[in-house]
N, C-alpha and C positions, 0 to 999 in steps of 0.2 A: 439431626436432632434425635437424641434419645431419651426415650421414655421410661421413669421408671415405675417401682409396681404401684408406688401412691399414686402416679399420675394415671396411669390403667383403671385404676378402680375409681376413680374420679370422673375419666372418662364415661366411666362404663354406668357411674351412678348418674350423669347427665343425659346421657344417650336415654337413660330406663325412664327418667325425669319427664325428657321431652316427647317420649311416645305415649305416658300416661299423660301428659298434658295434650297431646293429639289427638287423642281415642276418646276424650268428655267430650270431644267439641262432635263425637259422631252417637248423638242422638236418635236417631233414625234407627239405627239398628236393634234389631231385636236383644232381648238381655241373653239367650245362646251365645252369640256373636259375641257380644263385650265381653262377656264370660272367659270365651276362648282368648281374645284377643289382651285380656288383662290378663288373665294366666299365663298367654306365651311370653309377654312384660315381664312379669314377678320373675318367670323361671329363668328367663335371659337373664335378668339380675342375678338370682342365686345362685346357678351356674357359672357365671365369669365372678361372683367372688368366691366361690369354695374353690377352684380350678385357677385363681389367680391371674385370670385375664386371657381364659384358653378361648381361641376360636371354636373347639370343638364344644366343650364344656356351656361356652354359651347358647349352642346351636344345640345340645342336647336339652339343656334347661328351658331352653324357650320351646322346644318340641312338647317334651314332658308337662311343661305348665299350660301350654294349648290343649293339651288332653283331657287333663286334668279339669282346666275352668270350662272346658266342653262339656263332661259330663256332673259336671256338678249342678246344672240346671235339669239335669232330667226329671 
């Protein structure tokens, strides 16, 4: 089966969909926490689509956007 680049970023916008649809249902956690854990979301997404569906790309964007929504609560 091969996939092509609409179907990657399709992918990739459902994957980002159903971790922010995950991450409401965790209430509990302090707003640091969501913070991070929504920023590493966002950057997963914006990474695999500027990079086009790079494994790396997305692992650096989801790095970057956890740092990022970490410190943005301070």
């Amino acid at each position: 089966m091969s996939f092509t680049l609409n179907s990657k970023k399709i992918a990739a916008a459902l994957l980002a969909t159903t971790l922010v649809m995950s991450l409401s249902a965790c209430s509990s956690w302090d707003k640091r926490s969501r913070n991070t854990a929504i920023g590493a979301g966002a950057g997963a997404v914006g990474g695999a689509v500027l990079t086009d569906g790079s494994a790396l790309g997305t692992l650096g964007g989801a790095a970057v956007g956890g740092i990022i929504g970490h410190q943005v609560g301070k």
